[in-house]
N, C-alpha and C positions, 0 to 999 in steps of 0.2 A: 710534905717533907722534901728537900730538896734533895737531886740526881745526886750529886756528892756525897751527900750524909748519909744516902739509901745503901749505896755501894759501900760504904763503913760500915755499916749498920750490920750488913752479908759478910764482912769479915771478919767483926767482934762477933758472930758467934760461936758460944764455946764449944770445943771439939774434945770431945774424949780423951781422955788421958791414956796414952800408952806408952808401953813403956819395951826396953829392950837399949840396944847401944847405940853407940852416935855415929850415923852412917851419912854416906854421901849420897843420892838417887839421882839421877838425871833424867830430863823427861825426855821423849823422842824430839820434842820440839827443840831440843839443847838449851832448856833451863834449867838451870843444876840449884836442887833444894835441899838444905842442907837442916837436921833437925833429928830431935831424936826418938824414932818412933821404930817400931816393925815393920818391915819393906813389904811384907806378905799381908799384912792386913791392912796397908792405904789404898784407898780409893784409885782405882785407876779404869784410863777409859779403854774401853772396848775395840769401840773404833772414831772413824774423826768423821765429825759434822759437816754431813754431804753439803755443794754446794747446790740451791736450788732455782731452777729458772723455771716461772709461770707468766703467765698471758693476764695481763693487767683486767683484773674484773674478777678473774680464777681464785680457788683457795689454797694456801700455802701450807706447808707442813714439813716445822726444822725436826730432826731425830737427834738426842745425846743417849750413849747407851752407856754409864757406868756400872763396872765392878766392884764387887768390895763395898758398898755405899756405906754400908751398917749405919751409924746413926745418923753419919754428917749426910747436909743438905743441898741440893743443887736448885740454882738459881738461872735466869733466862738474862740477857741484857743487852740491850743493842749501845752497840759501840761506839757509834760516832756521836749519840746525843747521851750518853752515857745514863740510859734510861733504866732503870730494874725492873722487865717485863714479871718476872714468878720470880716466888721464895718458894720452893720446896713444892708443898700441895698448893698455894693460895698466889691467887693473878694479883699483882700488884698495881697495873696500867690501868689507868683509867682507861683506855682504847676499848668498846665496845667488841672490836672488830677478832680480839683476842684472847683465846680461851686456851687451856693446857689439860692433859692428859698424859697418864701413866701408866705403866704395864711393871707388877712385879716389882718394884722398888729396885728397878734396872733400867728401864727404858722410859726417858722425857719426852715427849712430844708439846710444841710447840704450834698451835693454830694460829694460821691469818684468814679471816674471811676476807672474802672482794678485794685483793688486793690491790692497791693504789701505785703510783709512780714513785711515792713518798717512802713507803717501804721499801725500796730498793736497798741495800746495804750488805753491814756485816751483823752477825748474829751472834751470842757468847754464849756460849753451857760453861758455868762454872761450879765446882765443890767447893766449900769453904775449910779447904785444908789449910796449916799454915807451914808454908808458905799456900796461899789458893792456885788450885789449879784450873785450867779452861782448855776448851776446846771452840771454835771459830767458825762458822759458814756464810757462805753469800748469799743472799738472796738478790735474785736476775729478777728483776719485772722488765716483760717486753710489751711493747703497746702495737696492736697490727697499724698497717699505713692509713691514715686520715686526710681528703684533701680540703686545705681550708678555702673555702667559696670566697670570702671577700678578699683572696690575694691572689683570684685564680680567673683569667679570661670569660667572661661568656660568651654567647655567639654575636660574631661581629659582619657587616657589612661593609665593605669598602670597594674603591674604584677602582678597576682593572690600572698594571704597570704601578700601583702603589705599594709601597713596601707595609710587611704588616708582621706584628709579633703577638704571637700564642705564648702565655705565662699561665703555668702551672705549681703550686706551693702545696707542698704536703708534707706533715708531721707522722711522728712514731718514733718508737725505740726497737731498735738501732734504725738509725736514718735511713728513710725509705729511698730506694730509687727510682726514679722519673724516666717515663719515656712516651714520645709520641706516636701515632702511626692512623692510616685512614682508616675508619669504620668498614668501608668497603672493602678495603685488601689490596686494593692500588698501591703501587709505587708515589714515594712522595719524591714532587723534582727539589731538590733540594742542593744549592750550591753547584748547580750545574749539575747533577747526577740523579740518576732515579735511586732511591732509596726506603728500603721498606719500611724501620724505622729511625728516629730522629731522639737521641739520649740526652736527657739535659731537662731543666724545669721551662727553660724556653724554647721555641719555637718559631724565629726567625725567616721570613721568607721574604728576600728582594722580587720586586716587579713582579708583583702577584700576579696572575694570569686566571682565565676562566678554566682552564685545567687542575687549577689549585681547589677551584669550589667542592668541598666536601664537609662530609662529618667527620673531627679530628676526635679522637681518642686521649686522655691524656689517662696514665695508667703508673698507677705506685704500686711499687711492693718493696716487702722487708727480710723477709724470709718467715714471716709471721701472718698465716694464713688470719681470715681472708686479703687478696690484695685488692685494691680501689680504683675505679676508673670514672672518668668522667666525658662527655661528649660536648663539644665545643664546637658551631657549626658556622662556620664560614662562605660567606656569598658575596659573588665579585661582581659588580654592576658593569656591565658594560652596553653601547649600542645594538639597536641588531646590525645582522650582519647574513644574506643572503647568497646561495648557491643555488643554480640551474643545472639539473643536467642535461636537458636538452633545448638549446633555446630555437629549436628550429623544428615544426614539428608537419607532417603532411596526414591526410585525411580525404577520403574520399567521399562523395555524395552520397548520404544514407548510413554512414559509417559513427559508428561511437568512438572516442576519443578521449585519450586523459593527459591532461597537462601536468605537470612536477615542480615543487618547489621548496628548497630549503632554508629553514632560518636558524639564528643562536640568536638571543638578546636574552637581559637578565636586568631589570626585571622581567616579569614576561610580557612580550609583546603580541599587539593585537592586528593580527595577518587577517586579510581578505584581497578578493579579487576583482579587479577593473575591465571593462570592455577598452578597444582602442578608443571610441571615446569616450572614455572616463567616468562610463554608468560603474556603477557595484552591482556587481554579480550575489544575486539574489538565490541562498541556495536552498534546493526544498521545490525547485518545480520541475515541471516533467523536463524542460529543457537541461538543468544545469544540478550538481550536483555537487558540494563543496565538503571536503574532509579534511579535518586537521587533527595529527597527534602529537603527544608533546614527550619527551624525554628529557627528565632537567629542565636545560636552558637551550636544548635543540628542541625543533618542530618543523614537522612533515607537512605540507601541504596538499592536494590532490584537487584538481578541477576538471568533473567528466562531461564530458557533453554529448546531448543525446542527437542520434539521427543528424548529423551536420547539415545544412544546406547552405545556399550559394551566400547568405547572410553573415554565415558564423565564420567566414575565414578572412583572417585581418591577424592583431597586434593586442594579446593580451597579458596583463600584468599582473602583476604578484608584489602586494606592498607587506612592507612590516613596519611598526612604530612603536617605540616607549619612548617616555618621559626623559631617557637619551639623547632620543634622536629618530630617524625615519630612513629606509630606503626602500627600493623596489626594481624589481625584473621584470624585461620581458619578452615574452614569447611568440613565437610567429605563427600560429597554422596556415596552410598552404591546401590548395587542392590538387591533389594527386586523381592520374586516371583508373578508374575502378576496373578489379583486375577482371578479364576475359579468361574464361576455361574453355579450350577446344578438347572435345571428344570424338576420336577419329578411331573409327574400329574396321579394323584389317579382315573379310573372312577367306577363309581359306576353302579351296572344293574339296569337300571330301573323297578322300578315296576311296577307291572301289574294293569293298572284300565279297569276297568268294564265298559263296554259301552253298551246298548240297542242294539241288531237286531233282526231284523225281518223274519221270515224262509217263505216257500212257502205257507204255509197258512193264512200268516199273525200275529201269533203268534208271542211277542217275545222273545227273551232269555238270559243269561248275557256272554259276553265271554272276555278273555282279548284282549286288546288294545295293538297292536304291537306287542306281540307274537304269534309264527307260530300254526297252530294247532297242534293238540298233535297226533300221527300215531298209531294207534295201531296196534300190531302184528297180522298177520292172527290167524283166529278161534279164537283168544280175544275176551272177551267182557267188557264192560262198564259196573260200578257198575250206571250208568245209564241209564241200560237197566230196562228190565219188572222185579220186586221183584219176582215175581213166578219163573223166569226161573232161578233165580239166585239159590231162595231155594233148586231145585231138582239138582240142578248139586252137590249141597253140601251133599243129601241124596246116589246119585251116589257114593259119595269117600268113605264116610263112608261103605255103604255096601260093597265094594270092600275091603276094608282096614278089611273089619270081617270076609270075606271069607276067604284073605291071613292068617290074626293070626289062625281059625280054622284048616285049612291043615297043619298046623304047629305041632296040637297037635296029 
């Protein structure tokens, strides 16, 4: 039966006869129905048919609550394809997705299983009064952000100083917004400025640089959880490119020694090391030790050498090479004089301390400690002898010394 004829169908039917005088009623919506029935026993609605917003997949549920219903019947209809979802108790729609239920011969409810993008619209609860009356809801389907793959970057390779653009395309309801930013948490150079992220479904970067080499991010949202992101990984080819930091190095006979050297190349490139004449340094034997680490598109180099002798000092080099290009360093060891320790030790005489002894009388006396006694010459004597004998020896010289000046005169 056709949309048209369904909705006729819902308004030919018959409605109770009532009776009372001929009045005017207006609805809140300012439709004025004009008819002659009792104002107290027509149908009227309760409240107005919420508007409802669900997440596309979710189940929907319109509410119509009439008063008064008594015999007449309410019907469901969506508006814009002027469909008759329910007459009363009975689903009209062929739509599988749509079922109805009631409460008390007051409240309609209207089911949407899994709801689609399709069902977006307006909703109608009507009574078949005459003139009929309705009440109207929206139903919101929102869909979360989707990014579509085939209109969306994948990871790309190009030449350092080339310009390069990251495109990003993503769907949903309401339109998602886009934005980029590094995996890592780095600043993006961008337009001349560091910047953390970059809004827009593109991704624009003049003279791309090996500072640009990262994992990009590109990231939608709508305000309709979950939001979506996707990773896009960018690699900048360029030559190697080497740094020394000490191209001048000194070492003594018998001395272990480490060489330095730094590279960047992208692809990665294949570093080793040269004697001054042009052997490759074989690593792994007792003389030479070679280590390399790599970070990214930088790498460490390291060349230890053991026990130097008068052989190992000369001009050695540090190559690196890709499919680029090639370059190389290098470095000089030198023999330096091996350093001399002098050990020069100061000692000092100890001083004499004083210690208590005891003589054969038991008296004691002060003498020093660790030094030998003191020997005096024969017929010496000690100014710690008797004071008396001391005095007369001194009267002896004197008188001697007056006899000589007198024979003199």
């Amino acid at each position: 039966m056709p949309s048209a004829l369904l909705v006729l169908v819902v308004l030919m039917v018959p409605s109770p006869p009532v009776h009372g005088r001929h009045v005017r009623n207006t609805e809140s919506n300012g439709i004025s129905v004009v008819g002659e029935f009792n104002h107290e026993s027509f149908p009227r609605f309760a409240e107005a048919v919420s508007n409802v917003t669900v997440t596309v997949g979710r189940d929907a549920l319109l509410a119509c609550v009439v008063d008064n219903l008594r015999t007449f019947k309410v019907a469901w209809v969506r508006v814009d394809t002027q469909t008759i979802l329910s007459i009363h108790h009975n689903v009209i729609t062929q739509n599988p997705r749509i079922s109805l239920s009631y409460n008390d011969h007051r409240s309609w409810f209207l089911h949407i299983r899994n709801v689609q993008e399709a069902d977006r619209g307006w909703y109608m609860c009507q009574v078949n009064t005459d003139p009929m009356r309705s009440r109207q809801g929206y139903l919101q389907v929102v869909v979360p952000p989707s990014i579509v793959d085939r209109e969306t970057s994948s990871d790309m390779v190009v030449l350092e100083s080339t310009n390069v653009s990251l495109t990003c395309k993503a769907t949903g309801y309401p339109e998602p917004y886009v934005m980029w930013r590094r995996e890592d948490g780095e600043d993006i150079r961008y337009n001349g400025e560091n910047v953390n992220v970059v809004d827009g479904e593109i991704l624009f970067i003049t003279k791309v640089s090996r500072l640009h080499m990262a994992v990009y991010l590109c990231i939608a949202s709508n305000g309709v959880p979950p939001s979506i992101s996707k990773r896009v990984q960018l690699k900048v080819q360029f030559p190697p490119m080497l740094s020394i930091p000490n191209q001048l190095e000194g070492a003594y006979i018998g001395q272990d020694v480490t060489l330095e050297c730094r590279t960047e190349a992208f692809p990665t490139s294949i570093n080793y090391w040269t004697t001054e004449r042009g052997d490759m340094i074989i690593s792994g034997s007792d003389k030479y030790e070679a280590v390399s680490m790599d970070n990214g598109y930088k790498k460490y180099m390291m060349l230890k050498i053991r026990r130097v002798n008068k052989s190992d000092f000369g001009s050695y080099k540090c190559v690196a090479k890709n499919s680029l290009g090639e370059t190389d360093g290098v470095i000089k060891l030198e023999e330096i004089p091996a350093p001399t320790t002098l050990r020069t030790t100061t000692q000092f005489p100890s001083l004499p301390t004083k210690k208590k002894e005891y003589d054969d009388d038991g008296e004691f006396t002060l003498s020093s400690n660790g030094s030998p006694p003191i020997q005096e010459p024969p017929g010496a004597f000690s100014a710690a002898e008797s004071p008396e004998k001391f005095n007369w020896c001194i009267c002896i010289v004197f008188a001697m010394t007056w006899i000589f000046s007198m024979s003199l005169r």
